[in-house]
C-alpha positions as CSV (number, residue, x, y, z in Angstrom):
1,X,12.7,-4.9,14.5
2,X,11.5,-6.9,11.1
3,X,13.8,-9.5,12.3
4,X,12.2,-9.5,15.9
5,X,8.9,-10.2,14.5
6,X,7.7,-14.2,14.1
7,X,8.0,-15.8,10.6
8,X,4.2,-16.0,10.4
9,X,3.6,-12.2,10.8
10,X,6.4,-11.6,8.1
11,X,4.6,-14.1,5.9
12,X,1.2,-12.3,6.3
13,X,3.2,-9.1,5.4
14,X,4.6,-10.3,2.2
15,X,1.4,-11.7,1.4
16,X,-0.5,-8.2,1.9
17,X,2.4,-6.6,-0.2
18,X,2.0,-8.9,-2.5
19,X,-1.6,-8.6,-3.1
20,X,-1.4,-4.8,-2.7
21,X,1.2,-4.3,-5.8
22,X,-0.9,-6.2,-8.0
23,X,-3.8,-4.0,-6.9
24,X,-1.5,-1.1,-7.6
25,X,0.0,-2.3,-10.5
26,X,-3.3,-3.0,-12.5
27,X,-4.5,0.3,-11.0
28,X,-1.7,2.0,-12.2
29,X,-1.9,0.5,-15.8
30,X,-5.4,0.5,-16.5
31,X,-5.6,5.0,-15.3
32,X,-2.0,5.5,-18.0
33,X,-5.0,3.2,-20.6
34,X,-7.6,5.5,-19.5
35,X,-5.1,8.7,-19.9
36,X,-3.9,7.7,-23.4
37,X,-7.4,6.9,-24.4
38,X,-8.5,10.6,-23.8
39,X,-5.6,12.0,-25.0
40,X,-6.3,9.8,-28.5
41,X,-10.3,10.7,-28.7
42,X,-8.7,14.3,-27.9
43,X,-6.8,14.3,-31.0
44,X,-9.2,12.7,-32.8
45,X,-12.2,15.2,-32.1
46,X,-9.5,17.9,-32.8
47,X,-8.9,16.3,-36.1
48,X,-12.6,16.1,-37.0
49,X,-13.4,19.7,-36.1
50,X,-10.6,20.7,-38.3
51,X,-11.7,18.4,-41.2
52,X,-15.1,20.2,-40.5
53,X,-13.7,23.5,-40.6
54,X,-11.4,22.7,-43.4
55,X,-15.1,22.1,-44.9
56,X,-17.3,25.2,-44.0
57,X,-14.1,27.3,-45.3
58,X,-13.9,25.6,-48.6
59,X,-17.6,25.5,-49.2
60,X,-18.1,29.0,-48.4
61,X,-15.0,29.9,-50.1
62,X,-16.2,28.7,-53.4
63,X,-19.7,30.1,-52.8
64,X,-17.6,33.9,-52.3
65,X,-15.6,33.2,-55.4
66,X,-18.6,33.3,-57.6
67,X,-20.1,36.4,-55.6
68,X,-17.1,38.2,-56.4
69,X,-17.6,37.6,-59.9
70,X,-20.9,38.2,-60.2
71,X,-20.4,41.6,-58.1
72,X,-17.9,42.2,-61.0
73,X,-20.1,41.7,-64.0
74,X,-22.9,44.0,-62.2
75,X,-21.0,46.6,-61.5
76,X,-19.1,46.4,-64.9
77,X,-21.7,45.6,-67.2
78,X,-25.1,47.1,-65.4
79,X,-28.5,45.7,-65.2
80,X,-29.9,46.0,-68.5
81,X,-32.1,43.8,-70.3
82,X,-29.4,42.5,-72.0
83,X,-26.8,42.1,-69.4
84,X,-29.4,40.8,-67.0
85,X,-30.0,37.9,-69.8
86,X,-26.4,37.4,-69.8
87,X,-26.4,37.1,-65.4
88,X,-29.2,34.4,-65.7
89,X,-27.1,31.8,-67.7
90,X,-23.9,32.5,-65.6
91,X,-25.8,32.3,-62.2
92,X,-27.4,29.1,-63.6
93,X,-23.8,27.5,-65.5
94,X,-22.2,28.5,-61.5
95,X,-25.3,26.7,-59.6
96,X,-24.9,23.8,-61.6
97,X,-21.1,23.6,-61.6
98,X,-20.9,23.6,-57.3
99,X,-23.6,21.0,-55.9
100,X,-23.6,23.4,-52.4
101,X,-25.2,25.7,-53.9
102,X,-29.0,26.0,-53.6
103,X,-29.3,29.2,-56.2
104,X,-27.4,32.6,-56.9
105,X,-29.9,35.7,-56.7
106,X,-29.4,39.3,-57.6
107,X,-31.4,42.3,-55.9
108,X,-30.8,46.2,-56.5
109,X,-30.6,49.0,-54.1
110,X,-34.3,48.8,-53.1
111,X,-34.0,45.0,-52.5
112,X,-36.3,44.0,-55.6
113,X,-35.4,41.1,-57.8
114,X,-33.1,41.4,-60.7
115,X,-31.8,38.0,-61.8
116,X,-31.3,34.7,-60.5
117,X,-30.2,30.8,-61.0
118,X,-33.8,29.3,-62.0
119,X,-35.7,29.1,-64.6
120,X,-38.3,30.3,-63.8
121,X,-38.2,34.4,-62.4
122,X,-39.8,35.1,-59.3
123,X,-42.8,37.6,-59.4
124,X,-42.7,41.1,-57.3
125,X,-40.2,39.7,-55.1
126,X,-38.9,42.2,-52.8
127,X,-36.5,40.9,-49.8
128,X,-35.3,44.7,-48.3
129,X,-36.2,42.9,-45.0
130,X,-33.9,40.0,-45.2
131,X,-30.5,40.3,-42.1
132,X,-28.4,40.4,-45.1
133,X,-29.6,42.9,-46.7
134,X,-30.3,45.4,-43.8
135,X,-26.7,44.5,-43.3
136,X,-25.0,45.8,-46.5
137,X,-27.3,48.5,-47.3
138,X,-25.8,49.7,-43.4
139,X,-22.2,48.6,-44.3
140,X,-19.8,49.9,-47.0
141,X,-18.0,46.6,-46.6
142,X,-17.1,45.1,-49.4
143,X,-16.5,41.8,-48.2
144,X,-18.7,39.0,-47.5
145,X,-21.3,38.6,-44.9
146,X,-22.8,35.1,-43.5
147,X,-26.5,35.5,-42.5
148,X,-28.7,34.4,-40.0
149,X,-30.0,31.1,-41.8
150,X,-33.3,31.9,-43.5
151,X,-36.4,30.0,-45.2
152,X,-36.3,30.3,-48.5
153,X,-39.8,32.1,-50.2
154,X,-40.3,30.0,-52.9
155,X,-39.0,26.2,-51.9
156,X,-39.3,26.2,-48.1
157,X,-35.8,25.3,-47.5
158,X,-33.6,25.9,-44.8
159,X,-30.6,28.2,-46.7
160,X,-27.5,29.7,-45.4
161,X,-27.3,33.1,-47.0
162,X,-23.8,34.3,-48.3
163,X,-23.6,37.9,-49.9
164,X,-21.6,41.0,-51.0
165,X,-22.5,44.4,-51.9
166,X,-23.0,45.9,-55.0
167,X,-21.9,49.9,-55.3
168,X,-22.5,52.6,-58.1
169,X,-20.3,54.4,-59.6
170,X,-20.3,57.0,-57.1
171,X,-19.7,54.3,-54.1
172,X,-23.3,54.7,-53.4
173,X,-25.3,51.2,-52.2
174,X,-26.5,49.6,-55.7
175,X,-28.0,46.0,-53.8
176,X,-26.5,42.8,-53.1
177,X,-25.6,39.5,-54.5
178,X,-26.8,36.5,-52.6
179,X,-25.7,32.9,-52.7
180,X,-27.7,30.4,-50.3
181,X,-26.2,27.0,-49.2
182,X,-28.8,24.5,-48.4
183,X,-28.6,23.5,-44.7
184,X,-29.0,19.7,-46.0
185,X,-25.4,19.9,-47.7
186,X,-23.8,20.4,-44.3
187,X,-26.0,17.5,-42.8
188,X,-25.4,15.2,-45.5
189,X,-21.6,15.8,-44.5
190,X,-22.2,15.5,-41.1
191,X,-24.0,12.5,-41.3
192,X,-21.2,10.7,-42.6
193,X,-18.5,11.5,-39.9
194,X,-18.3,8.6,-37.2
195,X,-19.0,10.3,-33.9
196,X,-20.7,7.3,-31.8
197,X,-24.3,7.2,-30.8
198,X,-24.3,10.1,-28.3
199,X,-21.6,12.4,-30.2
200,X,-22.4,16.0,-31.8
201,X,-21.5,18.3,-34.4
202,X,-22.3,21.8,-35.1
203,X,-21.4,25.1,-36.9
204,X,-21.8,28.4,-35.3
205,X,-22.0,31.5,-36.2
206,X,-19.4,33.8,-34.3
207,X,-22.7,35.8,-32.9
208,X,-24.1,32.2,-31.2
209,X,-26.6,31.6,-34.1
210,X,-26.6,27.9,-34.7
211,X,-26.3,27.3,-38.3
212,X,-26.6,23.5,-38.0
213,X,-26.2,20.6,-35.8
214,X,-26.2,16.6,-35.7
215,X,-28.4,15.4,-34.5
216,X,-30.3,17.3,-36.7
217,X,-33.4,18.9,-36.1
218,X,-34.8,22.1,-38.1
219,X,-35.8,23.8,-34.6
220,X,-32.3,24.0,-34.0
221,X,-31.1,26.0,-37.4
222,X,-30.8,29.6,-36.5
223,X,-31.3,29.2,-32.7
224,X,-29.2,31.5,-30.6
225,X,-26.7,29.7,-28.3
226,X,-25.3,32.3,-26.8
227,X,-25.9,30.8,-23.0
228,X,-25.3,27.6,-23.9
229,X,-22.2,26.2,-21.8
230,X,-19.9,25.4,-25.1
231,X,-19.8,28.5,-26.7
232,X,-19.1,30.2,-23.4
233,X,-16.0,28.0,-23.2
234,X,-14.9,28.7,-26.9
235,X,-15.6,32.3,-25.9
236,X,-13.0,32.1,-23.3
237,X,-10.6,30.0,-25.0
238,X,-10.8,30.3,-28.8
239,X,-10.2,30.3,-31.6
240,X,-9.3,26.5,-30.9
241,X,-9.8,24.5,-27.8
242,X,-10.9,21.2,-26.1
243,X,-12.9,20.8,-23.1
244,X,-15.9,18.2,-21.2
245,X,-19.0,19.9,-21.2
246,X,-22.4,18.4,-20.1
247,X,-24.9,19.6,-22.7
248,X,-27.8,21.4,-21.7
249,X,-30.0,19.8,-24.4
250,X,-29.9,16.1,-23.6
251,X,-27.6,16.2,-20.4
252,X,-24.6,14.3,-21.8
253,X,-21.4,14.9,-20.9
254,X,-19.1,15.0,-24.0
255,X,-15.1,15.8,-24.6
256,X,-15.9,18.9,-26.7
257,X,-13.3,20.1,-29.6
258,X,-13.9,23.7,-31.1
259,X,-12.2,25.6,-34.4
260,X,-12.8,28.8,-35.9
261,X,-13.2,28.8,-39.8
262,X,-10.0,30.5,-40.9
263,X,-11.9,32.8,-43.6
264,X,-15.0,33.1,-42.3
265,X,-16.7,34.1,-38.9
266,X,-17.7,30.6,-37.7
267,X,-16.4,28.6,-35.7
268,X,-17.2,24.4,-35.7
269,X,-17.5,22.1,-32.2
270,X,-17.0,18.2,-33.0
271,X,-18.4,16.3,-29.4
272,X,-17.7,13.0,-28.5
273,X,-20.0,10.9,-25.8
274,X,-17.2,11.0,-22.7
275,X,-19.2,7.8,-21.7
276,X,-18.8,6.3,-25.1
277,X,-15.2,7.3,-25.6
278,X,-14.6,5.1,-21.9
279,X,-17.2,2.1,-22.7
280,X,-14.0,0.1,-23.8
281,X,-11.4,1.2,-21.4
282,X,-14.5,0.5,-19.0
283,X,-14.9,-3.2,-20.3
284,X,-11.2,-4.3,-20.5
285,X,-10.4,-1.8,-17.0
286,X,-13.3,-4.6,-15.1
287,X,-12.2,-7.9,-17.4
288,X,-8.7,-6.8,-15.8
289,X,-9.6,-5.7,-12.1
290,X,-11.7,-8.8,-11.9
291,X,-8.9,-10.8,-13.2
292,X,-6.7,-9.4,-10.7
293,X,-9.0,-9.6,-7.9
294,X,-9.1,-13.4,-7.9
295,X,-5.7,-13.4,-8.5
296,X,-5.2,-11.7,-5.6
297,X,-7.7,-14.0,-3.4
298,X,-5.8,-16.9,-4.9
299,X,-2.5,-15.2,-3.3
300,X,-4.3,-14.1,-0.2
301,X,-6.0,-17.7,0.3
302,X,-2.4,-19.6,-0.6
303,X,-0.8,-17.2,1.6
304,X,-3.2,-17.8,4.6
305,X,-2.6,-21.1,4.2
306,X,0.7,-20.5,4.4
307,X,0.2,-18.8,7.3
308,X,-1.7,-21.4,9.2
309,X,0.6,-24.1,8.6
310,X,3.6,-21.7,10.0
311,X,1.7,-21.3,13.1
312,X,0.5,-25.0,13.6
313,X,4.6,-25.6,13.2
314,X,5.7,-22.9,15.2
315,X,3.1,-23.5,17.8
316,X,4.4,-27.5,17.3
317,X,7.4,-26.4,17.7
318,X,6.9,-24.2,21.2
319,X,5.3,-27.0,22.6
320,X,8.2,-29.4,21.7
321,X,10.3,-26.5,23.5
322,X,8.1,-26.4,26.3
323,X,8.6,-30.4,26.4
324,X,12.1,-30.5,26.1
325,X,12.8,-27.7,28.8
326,X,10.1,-29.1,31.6
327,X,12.2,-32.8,30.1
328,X,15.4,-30.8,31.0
329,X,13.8,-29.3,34.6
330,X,12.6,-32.5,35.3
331,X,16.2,-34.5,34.6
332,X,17.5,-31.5,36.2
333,X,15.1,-31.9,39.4
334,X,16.0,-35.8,39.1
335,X,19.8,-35.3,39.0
336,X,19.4,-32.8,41.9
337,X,17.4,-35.4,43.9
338,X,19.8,-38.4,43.1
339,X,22.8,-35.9,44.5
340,X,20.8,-34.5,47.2
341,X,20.0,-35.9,50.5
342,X,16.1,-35.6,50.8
343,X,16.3,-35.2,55.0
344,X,18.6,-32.9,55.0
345,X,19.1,-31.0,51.9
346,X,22.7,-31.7,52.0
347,X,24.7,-33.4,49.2
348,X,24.2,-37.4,49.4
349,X,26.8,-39.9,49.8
350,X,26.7,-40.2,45.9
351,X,27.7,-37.0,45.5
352,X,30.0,-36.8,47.9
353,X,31.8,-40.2,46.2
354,X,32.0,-38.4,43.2
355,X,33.2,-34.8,44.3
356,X,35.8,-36.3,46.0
357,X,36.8,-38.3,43.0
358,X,36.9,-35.5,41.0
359,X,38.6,-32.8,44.0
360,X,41.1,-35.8,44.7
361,X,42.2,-35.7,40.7
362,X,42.7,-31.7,40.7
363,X,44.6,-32.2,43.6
364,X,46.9,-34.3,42.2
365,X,47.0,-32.4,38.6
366,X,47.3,-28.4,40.8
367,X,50.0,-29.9,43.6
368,X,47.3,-28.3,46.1
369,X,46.0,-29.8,49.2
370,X,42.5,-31.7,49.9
371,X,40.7,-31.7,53.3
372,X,37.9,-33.6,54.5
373,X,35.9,-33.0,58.1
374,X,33.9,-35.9,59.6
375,X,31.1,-35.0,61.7
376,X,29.2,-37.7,64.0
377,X,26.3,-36.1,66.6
378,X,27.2,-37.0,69.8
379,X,24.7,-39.4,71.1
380,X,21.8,-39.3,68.4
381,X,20.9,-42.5,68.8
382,X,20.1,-42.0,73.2
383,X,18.2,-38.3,71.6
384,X,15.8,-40.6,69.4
385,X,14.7,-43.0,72.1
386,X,14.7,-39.8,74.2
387,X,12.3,-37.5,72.1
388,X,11.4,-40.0,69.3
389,X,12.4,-40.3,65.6
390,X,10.6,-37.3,64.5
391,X,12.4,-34.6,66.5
392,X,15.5,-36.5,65.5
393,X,14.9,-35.7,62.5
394,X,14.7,-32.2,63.1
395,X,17.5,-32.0,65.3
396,X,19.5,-33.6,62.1
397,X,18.1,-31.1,60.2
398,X,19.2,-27.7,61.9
399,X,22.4,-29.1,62.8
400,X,22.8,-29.9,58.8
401,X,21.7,-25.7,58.2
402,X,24.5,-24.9,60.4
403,X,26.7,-26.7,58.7
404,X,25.6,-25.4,55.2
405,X,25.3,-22.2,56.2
406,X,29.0,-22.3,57.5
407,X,30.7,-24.3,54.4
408,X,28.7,-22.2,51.6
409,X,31.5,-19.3,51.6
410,X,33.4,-20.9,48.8
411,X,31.9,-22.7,46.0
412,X,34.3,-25.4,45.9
413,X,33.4,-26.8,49.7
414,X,31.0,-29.8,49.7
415,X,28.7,-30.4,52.4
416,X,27.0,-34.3,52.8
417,X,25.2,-36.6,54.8
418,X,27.9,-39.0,55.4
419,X,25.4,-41.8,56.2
420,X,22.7,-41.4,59.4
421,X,23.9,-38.9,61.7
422,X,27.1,-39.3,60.3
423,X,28.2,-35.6,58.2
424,X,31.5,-34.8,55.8
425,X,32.6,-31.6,54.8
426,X,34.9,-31.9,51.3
427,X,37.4,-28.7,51.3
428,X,39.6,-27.9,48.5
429,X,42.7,-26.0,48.9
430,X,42.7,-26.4,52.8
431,X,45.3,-27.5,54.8
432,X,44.9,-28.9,58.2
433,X,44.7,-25.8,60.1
434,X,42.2,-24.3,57.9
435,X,39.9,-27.5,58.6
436,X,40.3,-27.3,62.2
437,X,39.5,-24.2,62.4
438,X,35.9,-24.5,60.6
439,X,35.3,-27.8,62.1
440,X,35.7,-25.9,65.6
441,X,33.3,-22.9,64.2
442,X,30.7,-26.0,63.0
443,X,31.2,-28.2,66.4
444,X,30.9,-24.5,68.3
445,X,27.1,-23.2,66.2
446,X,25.4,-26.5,67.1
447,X,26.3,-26.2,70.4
448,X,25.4,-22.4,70.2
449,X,22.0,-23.9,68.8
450,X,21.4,-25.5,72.6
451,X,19.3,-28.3,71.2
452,X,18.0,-29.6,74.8
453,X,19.1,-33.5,74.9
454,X,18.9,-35.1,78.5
455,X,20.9,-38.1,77.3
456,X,24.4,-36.3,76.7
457,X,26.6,-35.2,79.7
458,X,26.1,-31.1,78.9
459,X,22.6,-31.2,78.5
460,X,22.8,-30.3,74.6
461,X,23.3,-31.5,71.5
462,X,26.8,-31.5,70.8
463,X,28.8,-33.0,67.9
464,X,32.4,-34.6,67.6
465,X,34.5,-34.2,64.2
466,X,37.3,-35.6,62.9
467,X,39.9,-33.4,60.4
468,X,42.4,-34.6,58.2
469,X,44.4,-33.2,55.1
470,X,46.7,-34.0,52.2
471,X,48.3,-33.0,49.1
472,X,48.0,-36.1,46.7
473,X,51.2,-37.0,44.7
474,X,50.2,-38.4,41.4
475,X,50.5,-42.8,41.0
476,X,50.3,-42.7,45.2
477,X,47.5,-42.8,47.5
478,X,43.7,-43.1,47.0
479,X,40.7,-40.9,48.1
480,X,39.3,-43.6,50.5
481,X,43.0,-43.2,52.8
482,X,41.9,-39.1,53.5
483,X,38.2,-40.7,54.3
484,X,40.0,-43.2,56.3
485,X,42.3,-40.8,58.2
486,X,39.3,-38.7,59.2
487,X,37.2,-41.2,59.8
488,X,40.5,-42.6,62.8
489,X,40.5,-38.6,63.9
490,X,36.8,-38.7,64.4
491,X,36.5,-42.1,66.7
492,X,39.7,-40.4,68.2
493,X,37.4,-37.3,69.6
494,X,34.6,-39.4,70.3
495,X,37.1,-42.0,72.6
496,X,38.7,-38.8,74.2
497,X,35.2,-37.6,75.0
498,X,32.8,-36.3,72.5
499,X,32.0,-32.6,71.9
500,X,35.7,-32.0,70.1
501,X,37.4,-31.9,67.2
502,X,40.6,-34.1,66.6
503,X,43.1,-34.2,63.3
504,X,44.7,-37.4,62.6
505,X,47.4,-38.1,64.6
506,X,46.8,-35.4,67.7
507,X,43.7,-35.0,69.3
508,X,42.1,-31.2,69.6
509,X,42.2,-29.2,72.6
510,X,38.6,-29.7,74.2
């Protein structure tokens, strides 16, 4: 079928192929760009959230260290005078030694100050009410327990409260030890990651209280985020995970990559602006397509072209055939009319000269016999001074239908217009008897025919033929002596009478 179809329609198909695979092609390479650029920026916000966590679990680690010392001393050494002198220069030496630390405080069973980090003692400070402390005076825990972030009393500051219990002897609540982290340490830190223009950081509390965030505001420390469509999805898939979520806050769409603290009960999520992470791929993906595009037209406009010129030659060349065959009809047409008697529609004397030539030489080559008939109408010139030149004509004509009508049962028998009313009939493989016998079915159809002519002694056209045959033996004898002999026959049946046939030599019955 591809074979079938013209060379300008395969052209256009190669063309469109063509221009299609390097549409694909670029297609193909820029969406495996764009795949391995998410899957990078989805390593790389899993690596930030676990340098973050790697972070909140040191930082809180060292602040727990300390508590458990502290816890230690209390519970070893008590709270008097003495021993609480001894606290205040260890909660101050541990303050200044760790720089996330905003102060180390000490409150008894009734939540009332006993010692702390500054210099300078707070005054009837009670702080029973605080999260943490409701907490552990509820909870025999020893461990330690990450509030709710608070405001500190005496500086205003935004503090993450770390604390353990402190028991009696008996196992009885004795008050808590308290460690606050300023919220500004984690901002400074986060302020220094890279995370684009449009990117986020946060650290959660397990609960859904937001501890802190970049961008940072201080409306945002301590707000519960419960509803909010990121911790839902680290909900569902912690403790670590990666998804795109469309924040509710600004309406950005960011790839989102969460970790839970591995000590502690908070979890961090590291976002990066989807729009931002695809900016480049963007650029280069359009630099490319365009490219491509005018490549492509380049190819396309070549290509038609191309095309154009194919059709101008194949449409150059179908006229050329068109020449050459009506060239070949017309030669053919030509040929036909030189060999073709224009009266009569029989084969002209040309022809005739040259079939018997040829008949005449396969004669001689084949050892096989060649007969000729010679037909005169009786009388034709008396029926066109009779009826005129114009119904001669005719008459010429039918008889000439009988005669082709009769001789077109083999394809090697030649019917001609001798000369005027004068016929031949060229007959290959035919002996004598053969001959007379059609030359007595021709001379017996135009009489049948009953062609009224008042000049001939019946009363109708007749005609008179002459028959003669031989078998040609090769150096001997010429085609002009069977012309001859037939032509001798034929005066023979027009001496003895007209409307007969004679062969050379003996005259036919009439």
């Amino acid at each position: 079928m591809f074979r079938r179809l013209s060379i300008a329609v395969r052209t256009a198909a190669f063309v469109g192929i063509a221009c299609f695979t390097l549409l694909a092609i670029d297609a193909w390479n820029s969406w495996q760009a764009r795949t391995q650029l998410v899957a990078q920026m989805s390593v790389a916000a899993s690596n930030l959230a676990r340098a973050m966590a790697q972070h909140g679990d040191d930082t809180l680690k060292k602040a727990d260290i300390v508590l458990a010392g502290v816890v230690e001393r209390v519970e070893q050494d008590g709270t008097d005078a003495a021993a609480v002198a001894r606290l205040r220069k260890v909660l101050a030496m541990r303050v200044a030694e760790l720089p996330e630390l905003d102060g180390l405080h000490i409150y008894d069973q009734d939540g009332n100050w006993v010692a702390n980090s500054r210099p300078t003692p707070p005054e009837n400070l009670n702080n029973a009410n605080r999260e943490y402390f409701v907490f552990h005076r509820a909870h025999e825990d020893r461990g330690p327990h990450i509030g709710t972030p608070v405001k500190s009393r005496t500086t205003g500051r935004l503090l993450i409260p770390v604390s353990r219990r402190i028991d009696h002897a008996d196992g009885s609540f004795g008050g808590v030890v308290l460690a606050t982290i300023n919220v500004d340490f984690f901002v400074k830190f986060y302020d220094s990651l890279y995370i684009g223009r449009d990117g986020a950081v946060g650290l959660v509390l397990d609960t859904g209280t937001m501890m802190t965030r970049r961008p940072y505001s201080p409306e945002t420390v301590g707000k519960n985020v419960t509803g909010a469509d990121f911790f839902r999805t680290y909900v569902a898939q912690g403790p670590v995970g990666t998804a795109y979520i469309k924040s509710a806050q600004d309406g950005v769409t960011r790839l989102n990559s969460f970790r839970r603290l591995d000590q502690f009960p908070l979890f961090v999520t590291a976002a990066l602006s989807k729009d931002e992470i695809l900016a480049a791929w963007w650029r280069d993906a359009l630099w490319h397509t365009a490219g491509i595009l005018i490549l492509a037209s380049l190819v396309g406009f070549v290509g038609w072209r191309l095309i154009r010129q194919i059709e101008l030659s194949t449409r150059s060349e179908s006229d050329l055939r068109q020449a050459r065959d009506a060239l070949e009809t017309l030669n053919k047409t030509l040929e036909t009319l030189a060999m073709e008697d224009g009266l009569t529609g029989l084969a002209n004397r040309r022809q005739f000269d040259v079939t018997l030539d040829s008949e005449f030489g396969r004669a001689v080559r084949e050892a096989s016999t060649l007969a000729l008939i010679m037909i005169d109408v009786d009388c034709f010139k008396q029926y066109n001074d009779i009826y005129g030149h114009a119904a001669g004509d005719e008459c010429l004509q039918s008889i000439s239908r009988t005669v082709a009508r009769l001789t077109s049962r083999r394809a090697g028998d030649l019917a001609a217009r001798y000369g005027g009313e004068e016929l031949a009939v060229l007959l290959p493989h035919t002996d004598v008897e053969g001959a007379l016998v059609l030359a007595e079915q021709i001379r017996n159809a135009v009489r049948d025919l009953k062609i009224a002519h008042a000049g001939a002694a019946g009363g109708f056209v007749t005609l008179s033929a002459g028959v003669d045959a031989l078998s040609p033996v090769p150096g001997r004898g010429l085609p002009k002596e069977l012309i001859r002999a037939a032509d001798k026959a034929l005066y023979a049946a027009k001496t003895a009478g007209r409307n007969r046939v004679c062969s050379a030599g003996q005259p036919a019955p009439a």
